[in-house]
N, C-alpha and C positions, 0 to 999 in steps of 0.2 A: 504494500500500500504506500504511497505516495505519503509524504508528510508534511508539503503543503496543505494550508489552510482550506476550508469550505469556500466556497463563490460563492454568492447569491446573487443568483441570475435577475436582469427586471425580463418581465415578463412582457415580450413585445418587440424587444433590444437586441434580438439575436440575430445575426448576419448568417442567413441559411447561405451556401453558395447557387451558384446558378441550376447546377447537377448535381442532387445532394445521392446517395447511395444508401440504400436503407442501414448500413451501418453507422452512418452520421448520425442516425435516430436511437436505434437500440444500442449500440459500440458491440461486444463481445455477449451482452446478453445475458452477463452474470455478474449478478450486484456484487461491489466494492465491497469486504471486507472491513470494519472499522475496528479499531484497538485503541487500547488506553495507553497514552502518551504525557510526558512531562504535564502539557497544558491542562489533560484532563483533571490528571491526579491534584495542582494547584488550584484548578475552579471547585474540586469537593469540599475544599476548604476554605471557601471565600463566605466572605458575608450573605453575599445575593444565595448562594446555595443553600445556605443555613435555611434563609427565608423560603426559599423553594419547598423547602421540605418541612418546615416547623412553621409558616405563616408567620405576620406581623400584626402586630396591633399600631404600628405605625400610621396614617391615614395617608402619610405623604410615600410612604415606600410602599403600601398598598397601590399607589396607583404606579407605582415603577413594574414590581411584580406582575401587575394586571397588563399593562401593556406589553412585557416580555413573553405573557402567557399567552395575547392575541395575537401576538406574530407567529410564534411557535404553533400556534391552532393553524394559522393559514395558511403556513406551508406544507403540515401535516400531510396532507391527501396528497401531493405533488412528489413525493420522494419516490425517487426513481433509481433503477437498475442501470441506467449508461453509465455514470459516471460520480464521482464524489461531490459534484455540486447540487446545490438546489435552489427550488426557485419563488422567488417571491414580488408579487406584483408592485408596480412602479412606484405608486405611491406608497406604501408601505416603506418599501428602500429609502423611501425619499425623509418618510418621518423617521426611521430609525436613526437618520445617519446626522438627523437635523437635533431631533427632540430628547431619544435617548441615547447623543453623546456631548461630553462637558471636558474642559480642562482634566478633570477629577478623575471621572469616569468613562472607560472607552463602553459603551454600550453597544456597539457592532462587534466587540470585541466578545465579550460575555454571550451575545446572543448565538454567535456561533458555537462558542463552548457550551449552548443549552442543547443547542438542535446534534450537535458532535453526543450528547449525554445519551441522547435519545435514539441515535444511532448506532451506538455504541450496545447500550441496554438492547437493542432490537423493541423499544417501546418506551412511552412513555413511565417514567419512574412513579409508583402507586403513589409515595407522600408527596408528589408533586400534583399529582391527579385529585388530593383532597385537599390542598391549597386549594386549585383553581375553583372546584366547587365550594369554598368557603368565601373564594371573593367574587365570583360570577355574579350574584347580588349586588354588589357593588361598584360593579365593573362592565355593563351590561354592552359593551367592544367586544367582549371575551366569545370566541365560540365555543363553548362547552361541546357540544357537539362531536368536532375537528379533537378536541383534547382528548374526549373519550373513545374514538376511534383509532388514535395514538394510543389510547392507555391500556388498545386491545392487542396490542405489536404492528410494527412497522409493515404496513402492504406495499409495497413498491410499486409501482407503472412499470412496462418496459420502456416508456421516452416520455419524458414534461414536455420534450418540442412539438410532437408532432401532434398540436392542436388542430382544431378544425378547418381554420383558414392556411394554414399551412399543406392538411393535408389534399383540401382544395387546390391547393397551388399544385403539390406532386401530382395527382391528377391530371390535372392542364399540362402538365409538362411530360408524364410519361405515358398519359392514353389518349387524351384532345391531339396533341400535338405532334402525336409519332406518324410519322411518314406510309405509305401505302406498304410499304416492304415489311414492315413493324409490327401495322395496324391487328394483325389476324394474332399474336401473341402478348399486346399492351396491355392489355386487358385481363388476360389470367398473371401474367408475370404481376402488375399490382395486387391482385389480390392476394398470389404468394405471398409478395413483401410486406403487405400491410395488415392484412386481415390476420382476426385470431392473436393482437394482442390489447395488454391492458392498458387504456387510453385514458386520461381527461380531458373533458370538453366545458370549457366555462363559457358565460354570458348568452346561455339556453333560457329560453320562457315556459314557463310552462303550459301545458294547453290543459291535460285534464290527467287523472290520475283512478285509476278505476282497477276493480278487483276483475281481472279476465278468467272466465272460466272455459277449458280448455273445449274442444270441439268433440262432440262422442264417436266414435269410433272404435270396430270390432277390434278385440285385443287379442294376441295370438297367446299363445297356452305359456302361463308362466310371468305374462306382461302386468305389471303395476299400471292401471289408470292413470296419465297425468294430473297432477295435484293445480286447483286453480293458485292463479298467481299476480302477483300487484304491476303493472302495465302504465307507465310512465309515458304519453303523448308530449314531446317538446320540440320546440321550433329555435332553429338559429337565423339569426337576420345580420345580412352583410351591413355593417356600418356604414352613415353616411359617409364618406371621404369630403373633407375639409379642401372649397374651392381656394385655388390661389389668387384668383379676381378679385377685388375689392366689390365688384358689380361683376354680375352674373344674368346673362340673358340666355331664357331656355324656349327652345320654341319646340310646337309637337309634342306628344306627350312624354311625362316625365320619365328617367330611368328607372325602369322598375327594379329593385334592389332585390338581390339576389337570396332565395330562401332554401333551407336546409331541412328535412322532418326527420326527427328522430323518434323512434319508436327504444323503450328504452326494457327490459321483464326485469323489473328488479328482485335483487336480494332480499330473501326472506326476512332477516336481520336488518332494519335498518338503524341511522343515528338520530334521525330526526323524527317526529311528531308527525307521518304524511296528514294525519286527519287536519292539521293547522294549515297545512302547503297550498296557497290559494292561486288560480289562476294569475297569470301574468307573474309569478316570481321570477325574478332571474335566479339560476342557479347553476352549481358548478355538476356536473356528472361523471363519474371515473367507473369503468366497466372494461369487458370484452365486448373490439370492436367486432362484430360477430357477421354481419351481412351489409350490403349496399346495393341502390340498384344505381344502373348503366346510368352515368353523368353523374352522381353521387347526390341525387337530388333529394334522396332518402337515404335513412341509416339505421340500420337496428344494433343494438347492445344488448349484451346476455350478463349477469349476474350481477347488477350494477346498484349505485349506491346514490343518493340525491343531496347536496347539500348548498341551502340557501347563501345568495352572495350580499355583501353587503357594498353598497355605493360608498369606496371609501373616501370618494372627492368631497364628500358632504359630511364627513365628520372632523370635525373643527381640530384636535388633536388629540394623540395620543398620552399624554402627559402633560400638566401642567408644570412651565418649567423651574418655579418656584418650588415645589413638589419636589422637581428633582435635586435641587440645590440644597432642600432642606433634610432630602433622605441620609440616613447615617450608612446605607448600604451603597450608597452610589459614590463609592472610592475604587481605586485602581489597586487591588488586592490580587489580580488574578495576573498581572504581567510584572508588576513592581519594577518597570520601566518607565518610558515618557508617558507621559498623559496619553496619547493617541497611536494607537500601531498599525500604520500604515501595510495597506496591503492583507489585513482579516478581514475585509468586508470589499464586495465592487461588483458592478456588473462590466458584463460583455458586450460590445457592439458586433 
């Protein structure tokens, strides 16, 4: 195992190349290895770790812990088998590296050493998992959810990259655009390389959520009935794209924006509450990408799991930064270096 630091990737940021090869997406296929290192063994003994595990009664380091714990929720479902990094969406990156870090305190520094814990453990650590239920009340950022999905062991994806529009783009690229000579094999070579592993699809709506019961059918000698099962209807909608015009004139009818169905049979087991899950949520989806039809204009998913997203542009911060100033855990206990160590926290372009 490599012993450089974790990445955290933003989500959005990644410079796919022009010809990606489905090993660009998966790597080798067999998740990274983690092990206990210098770094780990000094963060079990730091303050923030203490709290992790034993809670505060602090108000002002309760809101430090609360926002270490909503990060730590959100990247939860995204850890993947390519490679040691992982990934966390832009704004998030952008509070962490704004809100909790200080002279004092590297707080991209510690949050790597949370999610290294968790990877290491292959799960969320149990006294960590009754912290965050202790302060989710108080913290109502926190996905408890996300946390307890982690506190069940780490499920890995085979690739965080190869999101929806992404894999819209391989599409276009390796079955729309293959040549006549190509054309009669584009088509199963992708589903080769694509089909059949474990994906997440975020910024999906939901349309409805219904109990399916299977279709009857004579069963041959020895066969089990299929068991009815929970049937997720959600829709992906391509983004407007941001005119560079100041002034925009459209004539004709408008561009009709490009739509995705996914049909999703969920997991028996899920994390969240579906009877609460109301039309039009946005939500994130991680499953077996299991079938598509010709143009990808539909998609099914097999044993799949639902969890609500939260608009993080509209929430004002993560931390009040008085809070963090005033916290008695947010000291640089874990590197006994400079204030800040360049190079534990970044994303890729």
């Amino acid at each position: 195992m490599r012993s450089a630091p974790l990445l955290a990737l933003a989500l959005g940021l990644l410079a796919m190349p022009a010809v990606a090869q489905p090993e660009f997406f998966f790597g080798t296929g067999q998740a990274p290895v983690f092990r206990e290192e210098d770094m780990d063994k000094r963060f079990a003994k730091t303050r923030m770790n203490q709290a992790l595990r034993q809670g505060t009664d602090d108000p002002n380091c309760a809101q430090l812990v609360g926002a270490m714990f909503t990060l730590l929720g959100e990247t939860a479902p995204l850890f993947h088998k390519r490679d040691e990094n992982f990934m966390l969406e832009p704004v998030l990156v952008q509070a962490l590296n704004t809100q909790l870090v200080s002279p004092r305190f590297p707080g991209n520094a510690f949050f790597v050493a949370m999610v290294r814990r968790a990877l290491i453990d292959q799960k969320l650590p149990p006294e960590w998992f009754v912290t965050a239920q202790a302060l989710a009340p108080y913290y109502p950022a926190m996905d408890l959810a996300k946390l307890r999905f982690l506190a069940d062991g780490v499920k890995p994806l085979d690739s965080f990259l190869l999101t929806l529009p992404v894999l819209r783009e391989r599409y276009a690229e390796d079955v729309v655009r293959a040549t006549s000579v190509a054309a009669s094999t584009s088509e199963a070579l992708f589903r080769d390389n694509y089909l059949d592993h474990e994906l997440a699809f975020s910024g999906l709506e939901v349309i409805d959520v219904k109990l399916e019961k299977p279709k009857k059918k004579r069963l041959k000698k020895g066969e089990e009935p299929e068991k009815p099962y929970m049937l997720a209807r959600l829709v992906w909608v391509e983004p407007e794209q941001p005119s560079e015009a100041a002034y925009e004139f459209q004539f004709g009818k408008p561009r009709k924006q490009v739509k995705v169905d996914i049909t999703a049979k969920l997991a028996e087991s899920q994390y969240v509450d579906l009877n609460k899950l109301l039309r039009g949520t946005k939500v994130l989806l991680r499953g077996r990408f299991w079938e598509y039809k010709k143009g990808l204009t539909s998609i099914e998913m097999r044993d799949a799991l639902l969890f609500p997203e939260r608009d993080w542009t509209r929430i004002s911060g993560l931390i009040d930064p008085a809070a963090l100033a005033a916290c008695p855990l947010a000291v640089n206990d874990l590197t006994g270096l400079a204030p800040l160590q360049p190079g534990a926290f970044g994303t890729r372009r």
